[in-house]
N, C-alpha and C positions, 0 to 999 in steps of 0.2 A: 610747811609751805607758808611765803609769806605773799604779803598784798602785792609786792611788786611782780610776781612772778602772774599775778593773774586780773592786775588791772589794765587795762585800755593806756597806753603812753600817748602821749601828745594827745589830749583829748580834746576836738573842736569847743570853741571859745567863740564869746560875740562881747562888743561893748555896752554897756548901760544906756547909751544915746541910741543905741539900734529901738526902731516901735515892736510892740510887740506881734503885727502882723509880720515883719520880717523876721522875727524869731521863730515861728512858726513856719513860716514855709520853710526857713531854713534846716529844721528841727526836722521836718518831715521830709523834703528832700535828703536829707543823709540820716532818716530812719533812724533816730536819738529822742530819746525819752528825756533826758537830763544835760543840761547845759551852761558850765561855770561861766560868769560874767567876771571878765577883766578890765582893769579901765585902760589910758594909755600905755601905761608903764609896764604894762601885763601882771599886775597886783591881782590876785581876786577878790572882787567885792560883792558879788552876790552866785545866786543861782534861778534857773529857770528850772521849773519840769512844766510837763503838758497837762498836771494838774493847774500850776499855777498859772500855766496860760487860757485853759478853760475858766477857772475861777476870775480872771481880770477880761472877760469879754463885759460888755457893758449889760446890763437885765433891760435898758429901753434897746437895744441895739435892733432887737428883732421888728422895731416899731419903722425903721427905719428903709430907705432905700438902699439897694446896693453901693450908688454911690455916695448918699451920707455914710453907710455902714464902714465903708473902705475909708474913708477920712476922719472918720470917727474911732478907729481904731490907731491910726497912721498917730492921732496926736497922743495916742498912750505907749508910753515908753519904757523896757526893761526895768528901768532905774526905780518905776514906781510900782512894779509890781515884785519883783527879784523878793527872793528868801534873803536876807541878811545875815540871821545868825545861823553861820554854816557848820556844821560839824565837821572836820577834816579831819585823818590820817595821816601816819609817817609809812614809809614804803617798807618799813620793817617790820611792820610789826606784823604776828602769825595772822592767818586767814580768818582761825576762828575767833578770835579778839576782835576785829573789823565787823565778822556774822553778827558776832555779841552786840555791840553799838548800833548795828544795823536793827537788828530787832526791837531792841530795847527801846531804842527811839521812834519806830515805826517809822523810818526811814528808807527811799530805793537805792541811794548810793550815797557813798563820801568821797570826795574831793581826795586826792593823794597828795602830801607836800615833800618835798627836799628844801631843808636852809629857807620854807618861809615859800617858796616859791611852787606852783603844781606842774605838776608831772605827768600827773596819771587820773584816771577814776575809776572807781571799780562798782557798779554795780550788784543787784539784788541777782540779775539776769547770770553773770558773772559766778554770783557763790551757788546758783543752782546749778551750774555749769559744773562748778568743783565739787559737788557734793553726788552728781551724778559719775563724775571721772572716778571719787573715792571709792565708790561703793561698786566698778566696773561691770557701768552701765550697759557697757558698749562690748563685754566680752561676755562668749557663751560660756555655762556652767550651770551648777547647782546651786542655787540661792539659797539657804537655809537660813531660820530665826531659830536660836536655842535659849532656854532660860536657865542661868546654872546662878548656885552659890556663892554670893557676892563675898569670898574669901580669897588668899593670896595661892595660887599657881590652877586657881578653877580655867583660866586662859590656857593655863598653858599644856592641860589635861587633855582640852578639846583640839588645838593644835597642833597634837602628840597622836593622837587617834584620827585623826586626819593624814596627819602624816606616813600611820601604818600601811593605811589604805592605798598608797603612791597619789593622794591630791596633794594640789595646789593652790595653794589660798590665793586668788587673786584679790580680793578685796574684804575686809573686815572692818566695820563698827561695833559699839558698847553704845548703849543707853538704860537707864532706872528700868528695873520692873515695877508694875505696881506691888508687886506683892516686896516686901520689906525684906531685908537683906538680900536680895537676889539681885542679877542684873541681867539682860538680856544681850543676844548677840545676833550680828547679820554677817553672815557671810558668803562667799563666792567661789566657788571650790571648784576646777577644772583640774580634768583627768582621773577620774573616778564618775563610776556608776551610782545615779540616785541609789539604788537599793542597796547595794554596799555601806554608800556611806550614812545613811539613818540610822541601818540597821546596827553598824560600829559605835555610833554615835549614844546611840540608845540603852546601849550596856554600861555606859558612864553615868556614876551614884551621883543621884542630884540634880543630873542635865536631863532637861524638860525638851524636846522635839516642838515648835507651836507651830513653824509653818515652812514648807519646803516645796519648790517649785524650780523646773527649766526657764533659763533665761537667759 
């Protein structure tokens, strides 16, 4: 799966001359968290989130009247609060590459580019979205977590014995065990009876049952 297939295209844009009271209502009438700044040319030069527009309210502002407050805010402008050094994306690159950046940076979203110019944006919102599709959220079955021997065809044991059973893996992840050479697994197995399938499951040397539940 790559970023293109699960970022937001044509994603709402403001200029750096816009104040940051207009970025704001504008943010909040279309329910957007994060907001590329274009200049004329449609280059991007910065970024908004509703962090950084909570962060550029003024600390006297509360001292103030409504109507200083609204003019007082009206002369503060994108331009001077905007993120500058932005992290961006190519549309190709895999999902989990993008998660990775995301995290690491402790970032909500990257900007998507084609040829220098954006495209797209994909959010944090967004990879919880794919990470609930991967793991098929949204379909009934047997969830199970198993922990097996982190050697070569220990996969392919447990989706062999699943298979005797007549299931259907809808969904499947791997991540570390704490315990060292093992690895853990999530899966999503429709058409087969809970009891059946632990109980198959459970005759396999090495594979650890940790937790199994309808979902």
């Amino acid at each position: 799966m790559l970023v293109k297939e699960r970022m937001t295209l044509h994603p709402l844009t403001m200029e750096p001359t816009a104040s940051i009271t207009e970025a704001h209502r504008y943010m909040k009438e279309n329910h957007i968290r994060h907001l590329p700044i274009v200049d004329s040319k449609g280059k991007m030069v910065g970024l908004i989130t509703r962090e950084t527009l909570m962060q550029a309210m003024p600390s006297s502002v509360t001292t103030l009247s409504i109507w200083e407050m609204n003019y007082a805010l009206n002369k503060v402008k994108v331009r001077d609060v905007m993120v500058r050094d932005i992290i961006t994306v190519e549309e190709d690159m895999p999902i989990e590459q993008a998660a990775r950046i995301m995290t690491e940076n402790k970032i909500g979203c990257l900007p998507v580019m084609r040829n220098g110019s954006l495209v797209g944006i994909i959010t944090d919102t967004d990879m919880l979205s794919t990470l609930m599709e991967l793991m098929g959220a949204r379909q009934a079955g047997v969830r199970i977590t198993l922990q097996a021997p982190d050697v070569p065809g220990a996969l392919a044991k447990i989706t062999a014995a699943i298979a005797e059973q007549g299931g259907d893996i809808a969904a499947c992840g791997t991540y570390p065990a704490e315990e060292a050479l093992k690895f853990n697994v999530v899966l999503r197995v429709r058409h087969v009876s809970q009891g059946d399938l632990v109980a198959r499951l459970r005759e396999l040397e090495e594979v650890e049952v940790l937790d199994v539940r309808m979902g």
